[in-house]
C-alpha positions as CSV (number, residue, x, y, z in Angstrom):
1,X,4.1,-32.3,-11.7
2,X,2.6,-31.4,-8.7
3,X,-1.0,-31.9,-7.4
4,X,-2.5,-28.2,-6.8
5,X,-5.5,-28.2,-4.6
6,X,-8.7,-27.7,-5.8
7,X,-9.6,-24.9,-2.8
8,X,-8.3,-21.1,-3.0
9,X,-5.2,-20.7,-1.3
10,X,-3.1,-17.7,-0.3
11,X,0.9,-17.6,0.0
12,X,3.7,-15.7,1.0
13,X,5.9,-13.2,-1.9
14,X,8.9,-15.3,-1.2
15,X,6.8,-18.5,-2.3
16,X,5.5,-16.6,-5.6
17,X,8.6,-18.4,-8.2
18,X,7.7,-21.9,-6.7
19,X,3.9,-21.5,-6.7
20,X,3.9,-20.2,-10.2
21,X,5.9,-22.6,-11.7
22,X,3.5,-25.2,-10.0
23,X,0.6,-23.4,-11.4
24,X,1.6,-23.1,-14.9
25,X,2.6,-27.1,-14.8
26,X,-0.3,-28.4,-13.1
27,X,-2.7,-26.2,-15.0
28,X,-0.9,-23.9,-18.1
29,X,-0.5,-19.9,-16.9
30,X,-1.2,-17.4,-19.6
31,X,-1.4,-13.4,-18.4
32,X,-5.1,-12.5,-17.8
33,X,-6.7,-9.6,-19.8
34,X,-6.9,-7.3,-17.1
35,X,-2.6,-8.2,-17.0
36,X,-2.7,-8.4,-12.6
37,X,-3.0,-12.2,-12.9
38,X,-2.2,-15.2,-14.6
39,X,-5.0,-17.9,-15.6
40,X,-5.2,-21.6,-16.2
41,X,-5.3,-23.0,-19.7
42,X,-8.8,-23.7,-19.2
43,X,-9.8,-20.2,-17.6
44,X,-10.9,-21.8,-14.5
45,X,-8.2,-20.5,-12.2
46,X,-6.2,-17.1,-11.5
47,X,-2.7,-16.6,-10.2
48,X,-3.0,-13.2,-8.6
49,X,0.3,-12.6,-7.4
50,X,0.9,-10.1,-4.3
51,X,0.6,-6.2,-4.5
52,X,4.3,-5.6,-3.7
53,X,4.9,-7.9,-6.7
54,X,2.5,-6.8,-9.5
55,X,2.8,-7.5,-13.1
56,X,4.6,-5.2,-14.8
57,X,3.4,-4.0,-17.9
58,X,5.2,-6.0,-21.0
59,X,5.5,-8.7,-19.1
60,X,3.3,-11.5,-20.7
61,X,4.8,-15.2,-20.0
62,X,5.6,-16.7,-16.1
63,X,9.2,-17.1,-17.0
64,X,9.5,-13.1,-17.6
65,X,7.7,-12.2,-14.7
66,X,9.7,-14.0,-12.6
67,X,12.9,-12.9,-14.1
68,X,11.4,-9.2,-13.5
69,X,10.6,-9.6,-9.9
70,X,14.0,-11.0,-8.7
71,X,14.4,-12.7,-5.1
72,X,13.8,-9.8,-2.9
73,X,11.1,-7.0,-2.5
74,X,13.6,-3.9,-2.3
75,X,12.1,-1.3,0.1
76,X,8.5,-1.4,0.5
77,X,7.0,1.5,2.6
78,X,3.1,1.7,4.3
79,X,1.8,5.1,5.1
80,X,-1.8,5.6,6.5
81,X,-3.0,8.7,6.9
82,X,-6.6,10.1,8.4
83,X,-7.3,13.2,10.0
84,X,-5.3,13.2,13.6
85,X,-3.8,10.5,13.1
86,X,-0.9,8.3,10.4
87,X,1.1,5.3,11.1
88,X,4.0,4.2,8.8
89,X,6.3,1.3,8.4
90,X,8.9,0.9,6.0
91,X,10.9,-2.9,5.6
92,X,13.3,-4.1,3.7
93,X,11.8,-7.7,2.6
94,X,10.7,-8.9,5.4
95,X,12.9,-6.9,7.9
96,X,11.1,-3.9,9.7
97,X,13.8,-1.1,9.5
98,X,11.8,1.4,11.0
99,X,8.1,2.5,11.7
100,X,6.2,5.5,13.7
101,X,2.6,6.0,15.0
102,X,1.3,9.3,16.0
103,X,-2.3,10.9,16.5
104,X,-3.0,14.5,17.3
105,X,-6.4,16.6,18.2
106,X,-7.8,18.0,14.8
107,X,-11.2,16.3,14.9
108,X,-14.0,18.1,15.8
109,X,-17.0,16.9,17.8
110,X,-19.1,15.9,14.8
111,X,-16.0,13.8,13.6
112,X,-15.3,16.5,10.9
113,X,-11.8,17.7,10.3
114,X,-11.2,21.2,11.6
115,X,-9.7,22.0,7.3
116,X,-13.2,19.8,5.9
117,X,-15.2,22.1,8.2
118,X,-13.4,25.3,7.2
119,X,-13.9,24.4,3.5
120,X,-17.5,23.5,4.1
121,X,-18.9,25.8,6.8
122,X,-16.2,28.8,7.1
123,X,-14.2,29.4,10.4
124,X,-15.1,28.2,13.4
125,X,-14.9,29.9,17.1
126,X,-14.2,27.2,19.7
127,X,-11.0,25.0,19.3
128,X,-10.6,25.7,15.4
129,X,-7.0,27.6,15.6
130,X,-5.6,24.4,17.9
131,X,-7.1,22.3,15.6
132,X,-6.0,23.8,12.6
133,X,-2.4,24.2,14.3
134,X,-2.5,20.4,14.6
135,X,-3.4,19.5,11.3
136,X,-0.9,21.4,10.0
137,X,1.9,19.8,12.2
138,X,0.7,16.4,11.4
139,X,1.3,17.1,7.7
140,X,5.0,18.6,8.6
141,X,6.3,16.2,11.3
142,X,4.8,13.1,8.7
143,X,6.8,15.3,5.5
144,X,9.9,15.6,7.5
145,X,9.8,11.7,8.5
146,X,9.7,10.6,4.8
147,X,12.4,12.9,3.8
148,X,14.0,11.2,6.5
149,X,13.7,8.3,5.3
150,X,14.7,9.2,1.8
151,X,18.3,10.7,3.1
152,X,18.6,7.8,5.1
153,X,17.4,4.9,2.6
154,X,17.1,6.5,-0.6
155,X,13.1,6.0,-2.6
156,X,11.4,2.8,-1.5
157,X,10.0,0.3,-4.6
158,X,7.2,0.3,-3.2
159,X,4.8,3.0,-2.0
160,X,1.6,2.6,-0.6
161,X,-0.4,5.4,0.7
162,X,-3.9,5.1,2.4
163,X,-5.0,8.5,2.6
164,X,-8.1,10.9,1.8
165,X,-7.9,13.0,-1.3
166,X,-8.0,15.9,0.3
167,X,-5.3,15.2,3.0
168,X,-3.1,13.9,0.2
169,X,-3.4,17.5,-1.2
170,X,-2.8,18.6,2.0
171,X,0.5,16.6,2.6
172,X,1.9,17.6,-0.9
173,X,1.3,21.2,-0.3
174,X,3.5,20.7,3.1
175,X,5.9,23.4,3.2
176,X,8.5,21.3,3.6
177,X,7.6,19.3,0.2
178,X,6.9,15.4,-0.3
179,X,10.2,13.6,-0.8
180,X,8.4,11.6,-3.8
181,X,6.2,13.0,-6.2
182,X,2.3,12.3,-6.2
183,X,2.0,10.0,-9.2
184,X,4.6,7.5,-7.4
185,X,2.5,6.3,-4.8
186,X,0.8,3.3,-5.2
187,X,-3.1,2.9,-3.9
188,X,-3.9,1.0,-1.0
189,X,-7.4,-1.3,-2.1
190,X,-8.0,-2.2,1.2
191,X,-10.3,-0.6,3.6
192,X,-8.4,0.8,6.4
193,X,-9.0,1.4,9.9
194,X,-7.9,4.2,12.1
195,X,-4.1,4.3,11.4
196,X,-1.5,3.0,14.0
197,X,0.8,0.3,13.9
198,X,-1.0,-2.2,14.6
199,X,-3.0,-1.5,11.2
200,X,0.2,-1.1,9.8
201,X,1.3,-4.7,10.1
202,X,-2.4,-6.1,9.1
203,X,-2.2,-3.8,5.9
204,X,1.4,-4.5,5.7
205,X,0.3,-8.6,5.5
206,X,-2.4,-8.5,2.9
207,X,0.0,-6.6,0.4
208,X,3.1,-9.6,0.7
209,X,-0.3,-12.6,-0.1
210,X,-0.9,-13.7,-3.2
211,X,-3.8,-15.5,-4.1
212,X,-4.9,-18.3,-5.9
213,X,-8.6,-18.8,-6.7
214,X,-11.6,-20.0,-9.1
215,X,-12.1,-17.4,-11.7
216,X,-16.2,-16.6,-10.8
217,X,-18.3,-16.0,-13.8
């Protein structure tokens, strides 16, 4: 048996099989209740394993999971979007295959988007068309570099979207149409900054770490 430390500790995804197994020998692993983590036989630690490898539903003892999450990732794609600006990277494990940045003027001077103003206020008279223009090619040029991606690599396993709600209705109302529907994108539950690639890779980095820690009363 190995000796687990007694402080929180983080890992990479292609350490999750060989941490687990040492979890659930030093310490007993049954699923958690809220089924994203495994805990110790005396409910003092979680396993939380990273985002990109999640516990699928039906899956209930170590030895399933990590049947069900294989040795590699698949295709794993990070899109962050805000108004003027999204940033995207798609890998294939831990291989970068391709990735784009790109910010464009649809901000107004009170930081409001020039389509949150228009919903809010009405039209505007200085800037709004360029802006609006902008907005709207942001949406289509992001569209078209998905689909893109879709003819080139087919639909990633993984896709995480950082994005407004109402410029994720936006995007899905893009003449062109979302390669993927709505409902496949996955959430990302990190706070995220404005969106280049940079952010991309820091974003990129907290979904491949799992975790584990003290379960806090």
């Amino acid at each position: 048996m190995s000796a687990l430390t007694e402080r929180p500790s983080t890992f990479d995804w292609s350490e999750t099989p060989v941490r687990l197994r040492d979890f659930a020998a030093d310490r007993g692993a049954t699923l958690a209740p809220d089924e994203r983590a495994f805990v110790s036989d005396d409910g003092a630690w979680r396993f939380e394993p990273p985002l990109v490898q999640s516990i699928a539903p039906g899956i209930t003892t170590p030895e399933s999971y990590e049947i069900d999450i294989g040795t590699s990732l698949g295709l794993q794609l990070v899109v962050l979007v805000r108004a003027g600006a999204f940033a995207f990277g798609l890998w294939r494990d831990d291989e970068l295959l391709t990735h784009k940045a790109q910010k464009r003027y649809v901000v107004r001077g009170n930081g409001r988007a020039q389509p949150s103003h228009l919903a809010r206020k009405g039209k505007s008279r200085y800037g709004s068309r360029l802006r609006l223009r902008n907005a709207a090619a942001q949406h289509e040029d992001l569209v078209s570099r998905l689909r893109t991606i879709d003819e080139e690599h087919g639909r990633p396993r993984g896709l995480w979207l950082a994005c407004p709600t109402r410029l994720a209705s936006d995007l899905h109302a893009a003449s062109s149409g979302m390669p993927w529907p709505r409902g496949a994108w996955l959430r990302i539950p990190y706070h995220v900054h404005q969106p280049d690639f940079g952010e991309v890779l820091r974003v990129r980095a907290l979904l491949v770490r799992g975790r584990i820690l003290p379960v806090t009363s």
